[in-house]
N, C-alpha and C positions, 0 to 999 in steps of 0.2 A: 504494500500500500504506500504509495506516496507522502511525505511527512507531513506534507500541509491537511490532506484530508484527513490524516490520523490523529492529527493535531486538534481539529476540528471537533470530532468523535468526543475526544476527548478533555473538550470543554476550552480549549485554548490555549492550556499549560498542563506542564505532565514531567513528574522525574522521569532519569532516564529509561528505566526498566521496563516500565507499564511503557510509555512511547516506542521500546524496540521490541516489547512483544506485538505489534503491529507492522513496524517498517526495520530498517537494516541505519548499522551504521554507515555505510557508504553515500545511504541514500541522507542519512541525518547535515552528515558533514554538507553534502553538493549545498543542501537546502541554507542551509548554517554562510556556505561563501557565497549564495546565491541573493543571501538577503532577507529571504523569506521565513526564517525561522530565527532567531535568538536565544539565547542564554542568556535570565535572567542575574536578579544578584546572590539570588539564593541555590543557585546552582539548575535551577530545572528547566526546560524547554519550553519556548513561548511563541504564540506568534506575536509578529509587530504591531497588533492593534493598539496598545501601549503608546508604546512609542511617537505611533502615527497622531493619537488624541495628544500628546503632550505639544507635538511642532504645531496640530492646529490650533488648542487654546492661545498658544504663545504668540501667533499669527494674531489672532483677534482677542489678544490680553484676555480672555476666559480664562475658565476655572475646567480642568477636567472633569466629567461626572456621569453618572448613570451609568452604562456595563462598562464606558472605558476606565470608570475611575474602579470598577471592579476588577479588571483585569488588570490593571495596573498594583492593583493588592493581591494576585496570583490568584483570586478565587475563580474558578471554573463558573462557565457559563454555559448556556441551553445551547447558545451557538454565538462567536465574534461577531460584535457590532461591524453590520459594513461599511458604515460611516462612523466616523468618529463623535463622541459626546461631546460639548462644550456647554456650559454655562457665561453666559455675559450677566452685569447689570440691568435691571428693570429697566432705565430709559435709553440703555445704549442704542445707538443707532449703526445697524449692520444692515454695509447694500445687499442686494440678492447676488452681484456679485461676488464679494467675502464669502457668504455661505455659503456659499456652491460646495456640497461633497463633507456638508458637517449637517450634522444631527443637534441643531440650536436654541438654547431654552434661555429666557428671560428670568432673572429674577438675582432678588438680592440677596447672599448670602450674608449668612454670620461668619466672621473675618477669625474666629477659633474653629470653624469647619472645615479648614483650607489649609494644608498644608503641601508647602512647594508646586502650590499650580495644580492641584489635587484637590479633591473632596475627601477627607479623613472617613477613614471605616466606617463610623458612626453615621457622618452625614449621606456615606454613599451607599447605606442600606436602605436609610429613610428613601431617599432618591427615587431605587430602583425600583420599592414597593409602591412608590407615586405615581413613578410613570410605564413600568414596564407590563407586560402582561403578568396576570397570575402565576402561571408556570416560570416564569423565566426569572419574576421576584422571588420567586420560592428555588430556585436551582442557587439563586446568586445565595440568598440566607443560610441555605444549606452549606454551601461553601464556606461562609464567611464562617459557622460554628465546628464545621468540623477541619480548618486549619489555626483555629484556637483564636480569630480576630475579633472574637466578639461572645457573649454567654446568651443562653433563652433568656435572662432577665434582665439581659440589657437590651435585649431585643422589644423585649414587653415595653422597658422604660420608654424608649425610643416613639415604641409605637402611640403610647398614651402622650407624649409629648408632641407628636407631628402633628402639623395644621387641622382642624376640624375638616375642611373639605375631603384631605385622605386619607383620615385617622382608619375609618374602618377599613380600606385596605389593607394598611399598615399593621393593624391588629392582625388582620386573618393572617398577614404572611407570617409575621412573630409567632402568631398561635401553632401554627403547623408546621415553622422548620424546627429539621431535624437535623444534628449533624453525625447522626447514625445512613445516610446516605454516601453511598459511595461515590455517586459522580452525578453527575445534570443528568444522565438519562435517566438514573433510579427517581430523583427526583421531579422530573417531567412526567415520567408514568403515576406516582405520588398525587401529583395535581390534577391529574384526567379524573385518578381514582378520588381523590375529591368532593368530584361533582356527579357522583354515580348515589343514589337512594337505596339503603338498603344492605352497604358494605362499610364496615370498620377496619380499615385494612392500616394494621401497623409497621415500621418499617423494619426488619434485621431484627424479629422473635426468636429465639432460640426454640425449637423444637426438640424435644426429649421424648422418645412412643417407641417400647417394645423392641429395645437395642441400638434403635438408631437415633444418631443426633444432628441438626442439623439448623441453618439460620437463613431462611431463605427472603427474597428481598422484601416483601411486603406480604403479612398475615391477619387473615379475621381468624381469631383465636373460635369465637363462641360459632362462628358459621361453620367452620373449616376450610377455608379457602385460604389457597397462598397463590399469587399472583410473581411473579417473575419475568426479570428482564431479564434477557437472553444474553450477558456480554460479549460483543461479538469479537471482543481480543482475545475471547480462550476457546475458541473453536476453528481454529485451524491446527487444532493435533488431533490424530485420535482419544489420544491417553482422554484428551482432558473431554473430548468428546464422550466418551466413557463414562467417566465420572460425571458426567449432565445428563445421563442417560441413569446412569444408577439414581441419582438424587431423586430426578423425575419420578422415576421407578416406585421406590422406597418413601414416598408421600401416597402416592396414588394407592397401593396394596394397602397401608394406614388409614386409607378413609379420606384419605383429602382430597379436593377439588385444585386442580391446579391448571391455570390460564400463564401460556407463554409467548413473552412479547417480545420483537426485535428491535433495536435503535430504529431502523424506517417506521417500523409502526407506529414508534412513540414521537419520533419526530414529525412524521412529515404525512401521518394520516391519524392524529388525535379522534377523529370521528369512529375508525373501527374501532381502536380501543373503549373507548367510552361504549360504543354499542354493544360489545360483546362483555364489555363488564357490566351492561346494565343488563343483556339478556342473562349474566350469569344471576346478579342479585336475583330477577325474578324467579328462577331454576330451585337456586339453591331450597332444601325442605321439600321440596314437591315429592310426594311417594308416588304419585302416576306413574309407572312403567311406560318404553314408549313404545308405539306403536311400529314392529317389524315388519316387512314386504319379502319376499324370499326369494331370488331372479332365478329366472326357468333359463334349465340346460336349454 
C-alpha cells in the first residue's frame, strides 16, 4: 500500500510499526524525500496537513484550528483536513482571494487559547465539537484521551463551559468519548452505533465465557451483541487471518450475535452500517424461527 493512503487509514499519524504493517520501508523513505510524509517531533509518521495549516494561518496572521490544530497535536482523525483550518479575528477582512484553499472561521479568541499560532488542546477540542460533524468530533476526542492530552473530566468541564449555542454538542461529544478506542475507525463505527434505537454497545469489554477470553471492539453486554471493525492492517497474513477467524468462531458457538464491518463500510457508506445495525436491534430476542425454501436438484 502506498504510505500516503496508509497514512490516511490511519488517521494521519502513526508510529513506525503499525505504519509498516501496511507499507514497506523503501516505500516510507521515497515518500519521506518526496515531501509527502514527515516525521514528526515525537518520533512518528505524519502527513503534512500540519504543516501546511501552520504557512497558511501565518499567511493571513490566523490562528490554527479545528482538525488542523488536531493534527498538529498528533491526535488521529476520521480523515486529513483537505484544506487547511485557520481562525482570523471577528472583523478581519479577508479577500476571496487570500482564502482560496483554506477552511476560514471568524471569531475572537481568548489570547490563553493560543499557543505559537495554534489552538491549545483544550480550545481545539471545544472547536472540533463546534464545528465538525459528530463522528469526526468524536474520533478527534477519542484521540485527544487516549494519547493522554486531555481527561473525560476535562472534557465534561470544557463542554459545560462552551458557548450556549454548542454547548449541547459539546456535551454529547465529552459524554461518549472514549479513549479505550483504538483509532478513528473504531470510533467512527462508535458514532453510527450511536444513533441506532435499541443497542448499548460499549467499547473494548472484556469477555470471559466457558475458556475463552477475549475484548472485542464494541459490546451490548445485556443483548449479546458484539459488533467489530475489521482492521484491515492485520489481514494480509494468514496467521492473523486465523486468528479472526477463531475469534469470530468462538463468540458465535457462545451465543453471541456478531456484525463485521470494514474501514469502507465505516467510512464511506455510514448508511449500510446504520441499517444493518438497526435491522440487527430489531432481530435481536425475536424467537421466530425463519422461514426455509429448499432448491430443487
Amino acid at each position: 500500500m502506498e504510505v500516503v493512503e496508509a497514512l490516511t487509514r490511519l488517521g494521519g499519524v502513526a508510529e513506525a510499526p503499525r505504519l509498516l504493517s501496511l507499507t514497506s520501508r523503501k516505500r516510507v523513505a521515497t515518500a519521506i524525500r518526496r515531501g509527502e510524509v514527515l516525521r514528526d517531533a515525537r518520533g512518528r509518521y505524519a502527513l503534512p496537513t500540519a504543516d501546511e495549516a501552520r504557512r497558511a494561518a501565518g499567511r493571513l496572521s490566523g490562528v490554527v484550528s479545528g482538525a488542523s490544530a488536531a493534527a498538529h497535536h498528533g491526535w488521529e482523525l476520521k480523515a486529513p483536513p483537505p484544506l487547511p483550518h485557520v481562525t482570523v479575528p471577528a472583523k478581519r477582512r479577508v479577500g476571496p482571494d487570500r482564502r482560496r484553499g483554506v477552511v476560514l472561521r471568524w471569531r475572537d479568541l481568548d489570547p490563553d487559547d493560543v499557543c505559537d499560532g495554534v489552538l491549545r488542546p483544550a480550545a481545539t477540542f471545544v472547536d472540533c465539537a463546534e464545528t465538525l460533524p459528530f463522528d469526526e468530533a468524536l474520533a478527534v476526542a477519542d484521540s485527544a484521551l487516549r494519547h493522554g492530552g486531555l481527561t473525560p473530566a476535562r472534557l465534561e468541564t470544557l463542554a459545560e463551559q462552551a458557548p450556549t449555542r454548542s454547548r449541547g454538542r459539546c456535551r454529547r461529544v465529552a459524554r461518549e468519548a472514549s479513549g479505550l478506542a483504538a483509532n478513528p475507525f473504531e470510533s467512527v463505527l462508535r458514532a453510527i452505533a450511536l444513533d441506532v434505537t435499541g443497542l448499548d454497545l460499549v467499547p473494548q469489554v472484556v469477555i470471559e465465557e466457558r475458556g475463552w477470553t477475549g475484548r472485542p471492539d464494541l459490546v451490548d453486554v445485556e443483548r449479546r451483541v458484539v459488533v467489530e471493525a475489521d482492521s484491515f492492517e492485520f489481514h494480509g497474513h494468514r496467521a492473523a487471518l486465523r486468528r479472526d477467524c477463531e475469534r469470530y468462531n468462538a463468540l458465535v458457538v457462545r451465543g453471541w450475535t456478531v456484525l463485521r464491518f470494514s474501514w469502507e463500510h465505516v467510512m464511506f457508506d455510514a448508511g449500510y452500517v446504520r441499517r444493518s445495525l438497526t435491522a440487527l436491534a430489531g432481530a435481536v430476542g425475536q424467537e421466530t424461527p425463519p422461514r426455509l425454501r429448499t432448491m430443487q436438484a
